[in-house]
Every structure is written in C-alpha cells, then in structure tokens.
matplotlib code that plots the C-alpha trace (Angstrom):
import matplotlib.pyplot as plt

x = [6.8, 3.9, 3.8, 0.7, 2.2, 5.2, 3.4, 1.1, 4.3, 5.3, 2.3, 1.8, 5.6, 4.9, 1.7, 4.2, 7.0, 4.7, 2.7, 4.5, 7.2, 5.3, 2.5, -0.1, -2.7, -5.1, -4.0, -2.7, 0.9, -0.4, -3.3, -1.1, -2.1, -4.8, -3.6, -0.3, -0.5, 1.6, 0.6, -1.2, -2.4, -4.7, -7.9, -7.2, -5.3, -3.3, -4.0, -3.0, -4.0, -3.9, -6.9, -5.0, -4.7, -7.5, -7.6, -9.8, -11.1, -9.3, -12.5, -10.2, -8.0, -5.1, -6.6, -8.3, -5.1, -4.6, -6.5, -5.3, -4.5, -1.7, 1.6, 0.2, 3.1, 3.1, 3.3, 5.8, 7.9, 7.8, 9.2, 11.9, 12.9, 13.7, 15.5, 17.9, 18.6, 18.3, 16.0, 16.7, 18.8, 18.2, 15.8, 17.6, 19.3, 18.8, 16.1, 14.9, 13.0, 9.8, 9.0, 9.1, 7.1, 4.9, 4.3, 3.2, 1.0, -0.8, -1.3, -2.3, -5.3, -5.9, -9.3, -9.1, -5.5, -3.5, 0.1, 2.9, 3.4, 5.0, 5.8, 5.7, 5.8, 2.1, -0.6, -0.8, 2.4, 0.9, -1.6, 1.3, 3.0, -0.6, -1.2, 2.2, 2.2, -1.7, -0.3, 3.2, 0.6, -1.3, 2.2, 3.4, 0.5, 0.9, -1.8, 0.1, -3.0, -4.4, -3.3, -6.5, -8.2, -12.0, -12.7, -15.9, -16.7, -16.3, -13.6, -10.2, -6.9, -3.9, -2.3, 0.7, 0.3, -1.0, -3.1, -4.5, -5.4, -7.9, -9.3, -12.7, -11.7, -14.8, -15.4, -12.1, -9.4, -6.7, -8.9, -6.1, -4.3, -4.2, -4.9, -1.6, -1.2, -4.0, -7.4, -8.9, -12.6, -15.0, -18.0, -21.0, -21.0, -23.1, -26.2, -26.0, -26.9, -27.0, -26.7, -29.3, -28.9, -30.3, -27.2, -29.1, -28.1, -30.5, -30.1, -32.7, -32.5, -34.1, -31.4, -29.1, -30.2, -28.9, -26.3, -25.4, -26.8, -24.3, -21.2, -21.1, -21.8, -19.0, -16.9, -17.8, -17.5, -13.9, -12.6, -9.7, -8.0, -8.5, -6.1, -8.0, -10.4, -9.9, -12.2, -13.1, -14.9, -18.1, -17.0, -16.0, -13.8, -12.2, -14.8, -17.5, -17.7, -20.2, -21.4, -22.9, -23.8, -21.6, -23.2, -21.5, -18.1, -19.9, -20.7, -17.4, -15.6, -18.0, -16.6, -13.2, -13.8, -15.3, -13.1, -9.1, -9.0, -7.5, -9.8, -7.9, -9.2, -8.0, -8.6, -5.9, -9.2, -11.3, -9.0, -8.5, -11.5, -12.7, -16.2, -16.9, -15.5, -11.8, -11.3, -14.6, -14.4, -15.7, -19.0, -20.1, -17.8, -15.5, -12.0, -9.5, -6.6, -4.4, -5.2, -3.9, -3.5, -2.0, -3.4, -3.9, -1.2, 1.3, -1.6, -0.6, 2.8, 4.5, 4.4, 3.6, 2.0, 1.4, 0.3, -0.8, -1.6, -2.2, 0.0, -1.7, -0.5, 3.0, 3.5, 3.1, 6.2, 8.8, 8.1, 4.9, 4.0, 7.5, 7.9, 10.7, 10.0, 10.8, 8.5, 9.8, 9.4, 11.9, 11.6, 14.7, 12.5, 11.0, 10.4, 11.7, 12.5, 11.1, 7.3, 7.7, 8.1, 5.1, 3.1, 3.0, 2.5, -0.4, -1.7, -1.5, -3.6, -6.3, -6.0, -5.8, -1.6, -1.7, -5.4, -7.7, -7.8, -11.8, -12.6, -16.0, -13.7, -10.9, -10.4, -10.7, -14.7, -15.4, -14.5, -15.9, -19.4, -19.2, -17.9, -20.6, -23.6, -21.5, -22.0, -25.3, -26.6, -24.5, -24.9, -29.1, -29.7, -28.4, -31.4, -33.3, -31.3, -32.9, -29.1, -28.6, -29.4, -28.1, -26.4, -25.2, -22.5, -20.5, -18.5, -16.4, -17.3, -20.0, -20.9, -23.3, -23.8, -25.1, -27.6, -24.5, -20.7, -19.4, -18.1, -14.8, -13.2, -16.3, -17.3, -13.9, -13.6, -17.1, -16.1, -12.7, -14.9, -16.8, -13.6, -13.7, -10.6, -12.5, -11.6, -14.7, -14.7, -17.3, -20.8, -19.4, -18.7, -17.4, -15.2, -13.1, -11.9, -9.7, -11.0, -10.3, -12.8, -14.9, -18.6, -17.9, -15.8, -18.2, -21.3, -18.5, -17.7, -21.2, -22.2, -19.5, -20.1, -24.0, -23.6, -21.3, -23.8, -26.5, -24.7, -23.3, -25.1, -28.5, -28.3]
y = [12.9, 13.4, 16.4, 17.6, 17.1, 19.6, 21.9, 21.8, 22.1, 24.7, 27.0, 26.3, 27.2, 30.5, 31.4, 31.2, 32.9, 35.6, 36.0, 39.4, 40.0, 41.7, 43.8, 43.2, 46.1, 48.1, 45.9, 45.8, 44.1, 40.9, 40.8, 38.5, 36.7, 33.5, 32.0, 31.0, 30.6, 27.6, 27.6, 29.7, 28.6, 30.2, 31.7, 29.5, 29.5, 27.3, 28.3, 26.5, 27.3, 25.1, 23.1, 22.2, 23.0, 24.4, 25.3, 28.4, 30.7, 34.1, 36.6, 39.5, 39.3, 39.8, 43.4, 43.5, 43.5, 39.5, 40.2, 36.6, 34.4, 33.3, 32.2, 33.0, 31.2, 34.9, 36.6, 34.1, 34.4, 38.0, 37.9, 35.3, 37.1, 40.6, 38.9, 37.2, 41.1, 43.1, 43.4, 47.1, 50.5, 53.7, 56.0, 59.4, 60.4, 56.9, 54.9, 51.4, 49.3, 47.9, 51.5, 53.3, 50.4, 50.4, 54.4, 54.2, 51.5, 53.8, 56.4, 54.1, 53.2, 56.4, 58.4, 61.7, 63.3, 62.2, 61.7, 62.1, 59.3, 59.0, 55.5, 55.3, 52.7, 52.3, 54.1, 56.1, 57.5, 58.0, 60.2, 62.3, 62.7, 63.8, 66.2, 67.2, 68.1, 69.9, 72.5, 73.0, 73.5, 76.5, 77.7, 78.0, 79.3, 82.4, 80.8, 81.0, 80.9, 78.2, 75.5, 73.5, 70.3, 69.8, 65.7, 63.6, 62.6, 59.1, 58.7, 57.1, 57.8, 55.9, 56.2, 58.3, 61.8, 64.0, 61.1, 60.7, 64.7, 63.8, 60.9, 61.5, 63.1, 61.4, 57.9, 57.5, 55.6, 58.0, 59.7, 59.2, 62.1, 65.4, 66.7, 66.8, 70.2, 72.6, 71.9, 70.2, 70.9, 68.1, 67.6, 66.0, 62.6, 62.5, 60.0, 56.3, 54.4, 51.1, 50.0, 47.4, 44.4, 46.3, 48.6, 51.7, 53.7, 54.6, 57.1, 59.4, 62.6, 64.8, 63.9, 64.5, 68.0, 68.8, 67.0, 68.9, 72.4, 72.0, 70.9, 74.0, 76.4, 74.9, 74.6, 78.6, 80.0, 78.4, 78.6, 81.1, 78.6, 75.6, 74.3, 70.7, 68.1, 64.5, 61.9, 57.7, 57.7, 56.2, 53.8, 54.6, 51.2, 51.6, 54.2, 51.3, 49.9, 53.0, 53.2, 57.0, 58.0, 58.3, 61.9, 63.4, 63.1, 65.6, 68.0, 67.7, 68.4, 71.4, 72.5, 72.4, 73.7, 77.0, 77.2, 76.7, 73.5, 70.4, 67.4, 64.2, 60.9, 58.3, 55.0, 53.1, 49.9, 50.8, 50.8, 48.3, 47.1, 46.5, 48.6, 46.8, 49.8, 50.1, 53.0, 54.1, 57.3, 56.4, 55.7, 59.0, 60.0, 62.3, 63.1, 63.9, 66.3, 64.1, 60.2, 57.7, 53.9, 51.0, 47.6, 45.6, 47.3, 44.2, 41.5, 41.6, 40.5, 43.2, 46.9, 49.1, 52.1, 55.5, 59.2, 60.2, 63.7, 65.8, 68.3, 71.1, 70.3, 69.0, 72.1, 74.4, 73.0, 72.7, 76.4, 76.4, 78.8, 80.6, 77.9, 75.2, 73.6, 69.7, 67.5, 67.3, 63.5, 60.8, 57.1, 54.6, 52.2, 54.3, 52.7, 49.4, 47.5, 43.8, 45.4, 47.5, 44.1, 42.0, 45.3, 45.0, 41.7, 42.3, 44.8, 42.5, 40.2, 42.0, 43.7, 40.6, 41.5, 45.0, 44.9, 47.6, 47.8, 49.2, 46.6, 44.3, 41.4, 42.5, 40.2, 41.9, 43.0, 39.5, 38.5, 41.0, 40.7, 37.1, 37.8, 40.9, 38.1, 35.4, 37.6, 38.7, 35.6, 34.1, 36.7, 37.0, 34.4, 36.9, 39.7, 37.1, 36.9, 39.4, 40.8, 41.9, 45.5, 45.6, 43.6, 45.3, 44.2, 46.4, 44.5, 42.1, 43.7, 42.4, 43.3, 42.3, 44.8, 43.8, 46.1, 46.0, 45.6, 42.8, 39.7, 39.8, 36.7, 34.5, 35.3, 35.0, 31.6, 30.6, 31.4, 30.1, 26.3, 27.0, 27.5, 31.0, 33.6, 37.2, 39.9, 41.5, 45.2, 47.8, 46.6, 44.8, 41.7, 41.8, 40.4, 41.2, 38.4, 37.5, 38.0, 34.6, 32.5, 30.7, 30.3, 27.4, 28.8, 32.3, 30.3, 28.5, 32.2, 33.4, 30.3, 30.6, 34.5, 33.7, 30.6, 32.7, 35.5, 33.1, 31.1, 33.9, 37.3, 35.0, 31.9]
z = [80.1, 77.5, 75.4, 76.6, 80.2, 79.5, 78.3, 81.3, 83.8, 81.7, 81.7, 85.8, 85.6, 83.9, 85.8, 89.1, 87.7, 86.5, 89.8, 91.5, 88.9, 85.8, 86.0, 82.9, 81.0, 84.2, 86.0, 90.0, 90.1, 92.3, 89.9, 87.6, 84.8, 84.8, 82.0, 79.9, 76.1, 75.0, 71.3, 68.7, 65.2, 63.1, 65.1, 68.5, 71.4, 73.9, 77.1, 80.3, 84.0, 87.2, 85.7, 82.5, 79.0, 76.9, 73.1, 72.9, 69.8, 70.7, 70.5, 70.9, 68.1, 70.1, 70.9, 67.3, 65.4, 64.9, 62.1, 59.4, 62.3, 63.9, 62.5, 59.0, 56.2, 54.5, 57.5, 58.7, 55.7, 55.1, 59.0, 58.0, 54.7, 56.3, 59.4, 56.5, 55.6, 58.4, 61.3, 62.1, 61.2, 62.4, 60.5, 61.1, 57.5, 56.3, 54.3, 52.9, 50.6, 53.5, 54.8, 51.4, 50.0, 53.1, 52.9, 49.5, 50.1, 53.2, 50.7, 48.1, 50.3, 52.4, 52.4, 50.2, 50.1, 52.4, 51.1, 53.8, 56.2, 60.0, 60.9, 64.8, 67.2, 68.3, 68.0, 70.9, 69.6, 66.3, 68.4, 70.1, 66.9, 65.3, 68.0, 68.2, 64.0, 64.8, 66.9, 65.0, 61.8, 63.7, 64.7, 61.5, 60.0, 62.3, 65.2, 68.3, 70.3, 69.3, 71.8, 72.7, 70.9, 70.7, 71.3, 72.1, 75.3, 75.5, 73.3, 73.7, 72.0, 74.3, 77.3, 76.7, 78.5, 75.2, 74.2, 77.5, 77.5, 74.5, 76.2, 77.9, 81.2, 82.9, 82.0, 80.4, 82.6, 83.1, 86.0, 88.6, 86.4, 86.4, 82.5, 80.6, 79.2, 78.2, 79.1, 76.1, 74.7, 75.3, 72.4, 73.8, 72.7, 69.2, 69.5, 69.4, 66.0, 64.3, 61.3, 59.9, 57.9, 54.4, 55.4, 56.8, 59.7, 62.0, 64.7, 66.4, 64.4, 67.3, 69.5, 66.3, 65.8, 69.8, 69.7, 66.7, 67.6, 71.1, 69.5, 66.8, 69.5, 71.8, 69.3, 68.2, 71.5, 71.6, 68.3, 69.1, 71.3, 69.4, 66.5, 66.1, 66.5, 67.1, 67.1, 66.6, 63.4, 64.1, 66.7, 69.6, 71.4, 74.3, 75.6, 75.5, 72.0, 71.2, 67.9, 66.9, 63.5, 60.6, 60.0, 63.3, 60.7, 58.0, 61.2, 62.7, 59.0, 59.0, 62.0, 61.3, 57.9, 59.5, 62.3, 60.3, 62.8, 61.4, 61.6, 63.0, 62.5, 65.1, 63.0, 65.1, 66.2, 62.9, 59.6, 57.3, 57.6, 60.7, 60.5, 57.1, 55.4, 54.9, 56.8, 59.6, 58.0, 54.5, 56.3, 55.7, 53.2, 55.1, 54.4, 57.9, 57.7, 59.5, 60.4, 62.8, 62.0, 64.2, 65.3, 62.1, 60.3, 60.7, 61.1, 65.2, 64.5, 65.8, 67.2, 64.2, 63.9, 61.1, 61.0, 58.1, 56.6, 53.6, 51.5, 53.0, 56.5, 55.1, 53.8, 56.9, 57.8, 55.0, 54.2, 52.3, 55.3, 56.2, 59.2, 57.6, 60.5, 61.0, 62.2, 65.8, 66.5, 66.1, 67.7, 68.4, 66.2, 63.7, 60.5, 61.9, 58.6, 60.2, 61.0, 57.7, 56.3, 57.9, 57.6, 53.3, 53.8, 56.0, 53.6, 50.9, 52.3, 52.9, 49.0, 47.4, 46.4, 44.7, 43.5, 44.2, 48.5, 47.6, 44.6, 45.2, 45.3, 47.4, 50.3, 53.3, 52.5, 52.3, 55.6, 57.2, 55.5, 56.4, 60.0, 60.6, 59.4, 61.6, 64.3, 64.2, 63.7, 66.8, 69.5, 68.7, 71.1, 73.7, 73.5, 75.5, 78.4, 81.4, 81.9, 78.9, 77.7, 74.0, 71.4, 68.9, 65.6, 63.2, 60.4, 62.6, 65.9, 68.1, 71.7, 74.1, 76.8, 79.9, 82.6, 85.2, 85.3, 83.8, 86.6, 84.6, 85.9, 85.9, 83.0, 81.5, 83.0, 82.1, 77.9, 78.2, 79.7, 76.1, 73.8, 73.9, 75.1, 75.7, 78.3, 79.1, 80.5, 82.1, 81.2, 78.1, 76.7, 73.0, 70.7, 67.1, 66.3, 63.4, 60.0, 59.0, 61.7, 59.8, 60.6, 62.6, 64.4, 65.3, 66.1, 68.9, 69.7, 70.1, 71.8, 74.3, 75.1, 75.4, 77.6, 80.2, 80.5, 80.9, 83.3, 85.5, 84.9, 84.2, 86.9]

ax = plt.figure().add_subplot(projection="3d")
ax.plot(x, y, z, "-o")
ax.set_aspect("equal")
plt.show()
C-alpha cells in the first residue's frame, strides 16, 4: 500500500470512528467531523474526507493562535528540551525556571503597569480568574455591594459559567442558559469603524456621541452595584468579527476612572499582534486594570493562558487594603512547565529574541503589515459579489460578511476544493491565519474564500 493510500484509510478510518463517539465545538454529537488532519507543516493542512486527501492553507489559524506555523523547529525544540526535564509539577508552594521566565516576559511587554501575573489554563479561565480577582478587589476595598460587571453587547469572553454571564445575553451563544450569577450590565455596543490604508480610523462621530452619551448614564445610574467593566478592545470576534472605534477604550477608562470600577481588557483573540498593534488596546492608547491573554501565547501548541494586573489591584489583597486575601484560584495545570516553555519561545519569535516587543523592526509588526496588505488586496475582489454586504481587514484579520447566514458546509467544502480550511459562522466568512503565510499563500486564501461565495451564495 502507497503512502498516500494509508493515509487515506486512515483518515476514512478516523472520520468513522469519530462519527457518534466525540462531540466537536457548537456542535450536535451526530454532527461529527468532515474531515481528518493527517499532517500539518508550516501554514497548510492534510485533510482527508471520503473524496480523498487534500492539502489546504488553514485560514483559521488553528482558532487564531497558530500564529508561526505548524511544527515550527523552535517551537518543536523548546517542546523537546522541557520534556527531557520535566513536563509538569504542581504549582501550589512550588516554582520554576519557564513560568518565572514567561511572567516576566508578559510584563515585559504589557500595556501601562501591569506587573502580577496568573497563568491559567485557557482563556476563558483567565476570564473567571479576572472576574473572580474584580470582585475580591471591591471586597477588600470595603465595596460589598458591588457585585455586577458593565460589558458590551456583542461581546464574547468563553464559555465557562462567569465568562458566559459577560457574554452578550442576546446574540451571544449561551442563550439556552439561564445568566450565571448576578445580572450583569450590558453597554450598547459602541459604533462600527474601519481603519483605512493611510492608518486612520473612521467611525461616524454622531452615532459616537450616543453611543457615548448612553453608556455613561447606564453606567451612572448603576454604579453602586458595579465593581468592573470588561470588554474586547476594539474587536469584537466571536460576537461577529465587529470592529468599533478605538475611542470607545478612552470613554470606557473614563468610566471606570469615575466610577472606582476596574477596567478589564479581554485580549485573549487580539494580543500579540493580531490587530497590527501588540496588544488591541494600544490603539487608543489606553491602559486596563486587569488583562486577559491566551490563544497565541504558546504559538497554538498547547493550552496556555494569563491574567494580568497592576500593583494597585495586587495590593487589595496582600493587605495593601486590610484584606490579606489570596487570590482564590488554583488549576491542576497551572503554570504547566512544557506550555511555559513553548510560550517564551513563542514570544521570542514574535520579538525577534529579547529585543524590544514595540521596536520598528521587531518581527511580529512585519507580518502583520504584510498579512493586513495581503488581505486587503485578496478579499477586494469580494465587494463585487451581490451577497456580500462588507469586507472588512484589521492587521491579520479579514472578513467578508455576507447579506444572509452563511451555508456553512458548502461553503466550507467549496474553500477546502480551492486549498483553503475556514469554518465560516453567522453571516461571516473570515479568516486569521498564521503570521507567517506568505503572499502566495493569502492571494490562494482570498481566492479560495471569494470563489466559494461566488459559487454558492452568488450562483
């Protein structure tokens, strides 16, 4: 038997196996999976299905956190080198070289004056263990009422149960659930915006002065009960790739400035790069109390995520305040030493070793530039097409949205025939894909996602 053969029997084998037996994200159990991977290099896939065995361009970056490929050698070799020491030890009373070296490199890089680090095991528990620290803060800071958090509609911030009491309780996908916990404050969604090739934003600022003038008086009328605010900086994913204006994150500061809230910034899909500024939040310039960071933290490789906060918030809790309170979180896997390890190797990459993470020349700001102009150029031939309503890109996200929902498995199977892996969702079809593609390697991208909406949504 061939090569190419046994890989095929082995992907039909999967797809069978599969079929009943797990279930897979928002998804029904006999909803299975349509495709096996068999092999991963660099930007592309190997996908096999009953037709056969296709190499594809993965568009989602492995759910935008495959961000230098797969099986990179430093990646790979950071992986190998911790395994030779130790893979894991428990966190509680002890310590080691990958996370101290990865928690000073977070704070190395961090917006403003963030200093103390939580390592958790994905991001939606980074969000827990945010929120979680946001109300023992007002607690020890004498603010016992204060139980509620103010977030925007149409955000998303996981799928654990606190994380999911954040989420927009409308158009978010936890719907099925009763809210978790206190009612939460929703902010109207600030207006949409784009940013322009010259680098401008541009936003309507009528609709900016409502959107503004509702969200202080909301947040006024409820200050008493609130002790945060959490938000996407500037893009929202999850709730529909939703750009807004980097000025909603001076407004919101404002707010939480007036109010005593602390100001969380979920930047689990946007850090390190992803928005074509390290961290979302340096769009407009704007320092959180607390952040959230996940996804690209270990270049995909494994589950990794990190809360991060200031000294001022620290302190409510070792006594700066009268509270000595711990931080009262603890995972099985926290600070597992093997991510730890692929995580500063991650970071690395993208800062070029230990250079500047913000210098001209580090390297994740040129692949994004070159991936944002990649992507405008390839997904332009899309504005044409009758279905489509917008395209928009940020730094190394681009979306095309479409006038209805999205036929998910046609136009799945009509990118994956071009050489492209995407999973379309809602009225969307986007991609993140990793930050080394070359331009080749977009313009097959943007080619593929154009030709499916052409051929299905346009035919």
């Amino acid at each position: 038997m061939s090569a190419t053969a046994h890989l095929a029997t082995r992907g039909q084998e999967l797809l069978a196996r599969d079929a009943g037996l797990l279930w897979h994200p928002y998804a029904s159990l006999d909803a299975g999976a349509r495709y096996a991977v068999t092999g991963a290099k660099g930007v592309r896939l190997t996908l096999e299905d009953a037709h056969g065995t296709q190499e594809v361009i993965d568009g989602m970056g492995s759910w935008w956190s495959m961000v230098h490929g797969y099986r990179h050698p430093m990646l790979d070799a950071a992986a190998h080198a911790q395994i030779d020491s130790f893979s894991h030890v428990m966190f509680g009373g002890l310590t080691h070289a990958p996370a101290v070296e990865l928690a000073e490199r977070l704070v190395a890089m961090a917006p403003g004056d963030l200093a103390h680090v939580f390592l958790a095991d994905s991001g939606s528990i980074s969000v827990e263990v945010a929120l979680k620290l946001v109300l023992q803060y007002q607690h020890a800071r004498g603010h016992i009422g204060r139980r509620r958090f103010a977030a925007l509609r149409g955000g998303y911030h996981g799928d654990t149960f606190a994380a999911m009491g954040v989420c927009d309780p409308v158009d978010g996908m936890h719907a099925a659930f009763a809210r978790p916990g206190a009612e939460q404050l929703f902010l109207p969604r600030p207006p949409a915006a784009r940013l322009t090739v010259e680098g401008s934003w541009e936003f309507d600022a009528a609709e900016f002065a409502v959107w503004e003038t509702e969200a202080r008086a909301l947040a006024s009328a409820h200050a008493p009960e609130l002790a945060g605010i959490i938000a996407e900086p500037v893009l929202q994913g999850a709730g529909g790739m939703y750009v807004y204006a980097p000025a909603a994150l001076r407004v919101l500061r404002e707010i939480a400035d007036e109010h005593a809230l602390l100001l969380v910034f979920d930047e689990i899909a946007t850090g390190f790069g992803r928005t074509g500024t390290l961290f979302a939040s340096e769009w407009a310039g704007v320092e959180p109390d607390v952040m959230c960071v996940g996804k690209a933290l270990t270049g995909g490789y494994l589950t990794l995520a990190a809360m991060l906060c200031t000294p001022k918030v620290a302190g409510a809790l070792d006594g700066a305040y009268g509270s000595g309170s711990a931080l009262l979180h603890g995972p099985t896997f926290m600070g597992n030493p093997l991510a730890c390890a692929v995580a500063n190797a991650s970071l690395g990459l993208l800062t070029g070793g230990g250079g500047d993470p913000r210098a001209a020349d580090a390297p994740w700001r040129g692949q994004v530039a070159a991936l944002e102009t990649g992507l405008r150029e390839a997904l332009a031939p899309a504005a044409a097409l009758s279905s489509v309503k917008d395209v928009r890109v940020l730094g190394g996200v681009g979306v095309i949205q479409l006038h209805e929902q999205v036929r998910v498995a046609e136009v799945t199977a009509a990118a994956v025939r071009q050489g492209a892996w995407v999973r379309p969702f809602r009225d969307l079809l986007y991609v993140m894909p990793p930050y080394i593609s070359s331009r080749d390697e977009i313009r097959l991208l943007g080619a593929a996602l154009v030709s499916a909406v052409e051929h299905v949504h346009d035919s």
